[in-house]
C-alpha positions, 0 to 999 in steps of 0.5 A: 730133755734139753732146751734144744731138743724141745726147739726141734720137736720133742725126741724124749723116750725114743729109742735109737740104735747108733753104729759105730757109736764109740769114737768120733761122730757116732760117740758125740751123735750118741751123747747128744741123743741122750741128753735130749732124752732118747734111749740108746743103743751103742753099737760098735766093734770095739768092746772097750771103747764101746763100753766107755761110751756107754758108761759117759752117758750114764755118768751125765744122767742119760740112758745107754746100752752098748751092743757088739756089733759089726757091720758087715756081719748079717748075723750080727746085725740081726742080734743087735736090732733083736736085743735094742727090741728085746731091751726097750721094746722097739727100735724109733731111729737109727743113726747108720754112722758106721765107716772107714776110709778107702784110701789109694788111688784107683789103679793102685788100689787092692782088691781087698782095700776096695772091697773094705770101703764097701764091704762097710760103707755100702753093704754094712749100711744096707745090711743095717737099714734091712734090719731097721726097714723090717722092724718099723715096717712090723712095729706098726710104721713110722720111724726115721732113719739117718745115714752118715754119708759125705760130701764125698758121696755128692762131689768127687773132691780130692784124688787118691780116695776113690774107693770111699768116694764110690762106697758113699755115693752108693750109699747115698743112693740106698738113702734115696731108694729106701725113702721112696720105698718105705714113705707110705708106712711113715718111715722116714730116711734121710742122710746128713752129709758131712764135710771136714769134721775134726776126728781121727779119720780128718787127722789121719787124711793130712798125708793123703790130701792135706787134710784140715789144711787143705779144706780149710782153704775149700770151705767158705766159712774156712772152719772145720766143723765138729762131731756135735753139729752133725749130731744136731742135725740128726736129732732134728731129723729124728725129731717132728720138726722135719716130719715133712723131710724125707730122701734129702742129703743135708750137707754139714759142711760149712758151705762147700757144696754151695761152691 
């Protein structure tokens, strides 16, 4: 267990399920459970990517188990909670990181564009906390759970992402409800909400709203921060340090909710 980890509250041998854990925040979020000594399960829809993620942490000396799993798939989402328990005996966390963008502006919009952003944002993310509520609930109670929602979610920021913007304050929402719900068992939920973070979905937004360019000049630190300080704010809310922490949206945005 890293030095880290112990500063937070001991996470060590808690088993944690993290969606779309193979590339960006959800890969960098799963390496850095691992290194603090939690179990953990990959999901993803990518096979390759998944199992590269998987096969990174065991090359550092942490446990990993990659699970195929989407999303917006009732039935596939019930096998990958049923192999985490059939695996390590329970499920302790959940990192619900799984999501896409909903680009175009509103009149513009497909149908099934709009559908897409909530089909996964939303829905995918109830699906998945339906499964996690379920089995804390049997296991006993007790447990934490971290959406990955945006400041999006919080603030309308730019125009031309409307359908992502509606699908994260949903599921800022379920967030909210759920804690209220599930409080009296000792479940915990609660969501980080990041602002630019350097990943794909940051560099794909350039011709959109600017991207990198155009938030560096809304963030008061004028940094875009990385996938590693999300995760640290995630193990954190796993950990017993932020026992008393619950239906709270943390931002992880270098100050821009502040404006």
């Amino acid at each position: 267990m890293s030095e880290g980890a112990d500063a937070r509250g001991s996470v060590d041998e808690k088993v944690v399920v993290v969606t779309g854990g193979s590339a960006g925040i959800g890969r960098a979020s799963a390496a850095a459970f691992a290194e603090a000594g939690m179990r953990v399960i990959i999901a993803a829809r990518s096979e390759d990517c998944g199992a590269e993620a998987e096969r990174e942490i065991r090359s550092r000396g942490g446990e990993a188990h990659f699970v195929r799993c989407d999303v917006t798939r009732p039935d596939q989402v019930h096998d990958l909670f049923a192999r985490a328990v059939e695996r390590y005996g329970r499920v302790d966390c959940a990192f619900n990181n799984a999501g896409v963008p909903g680009d175009g502006r509103l009149a513009d919009l497909a149908p099934e564009d709009f559908d897409r952003a909530f089909a996964v944002n939303t829905r995918g993310l109830w699906l998945c906390m339906r499964e996690e509520l379920r089995l804390m609930s049997a296991q006993g109670g007790g447990g934490s759970i971290v959406n990955n929602t945006s400041v999006h979610g919080i603030r309308t920021v730019f125009p031309g992402i409307g359908a992502y913007v509606a699908s994260k304050h949903a599921a800022v929402a379920l967030t909210r409800v759920a804690a209220m719900e599930h409080g009296r068992e000792g479940i915990r939920v609660n969501a980080v909400a990041p602002g630019p973070i350097e990943s794909d979905m940051l560099a794909a937004s350039e011709a959109a709203v600017g991207g990198a360019t155009t938030w560096r000049g809304l963030i008061p630190s004028g940094e875009i921060g990385t996938p590693r300080e999300v995760a640290d704010v995630a193990l954190w809310l796993f950990s017993a340090s932020s026992s008393y922490v619950n239906g709270q949206v943390i931002g992880v945005d270098g100050g821009f909710l502040a404006t």
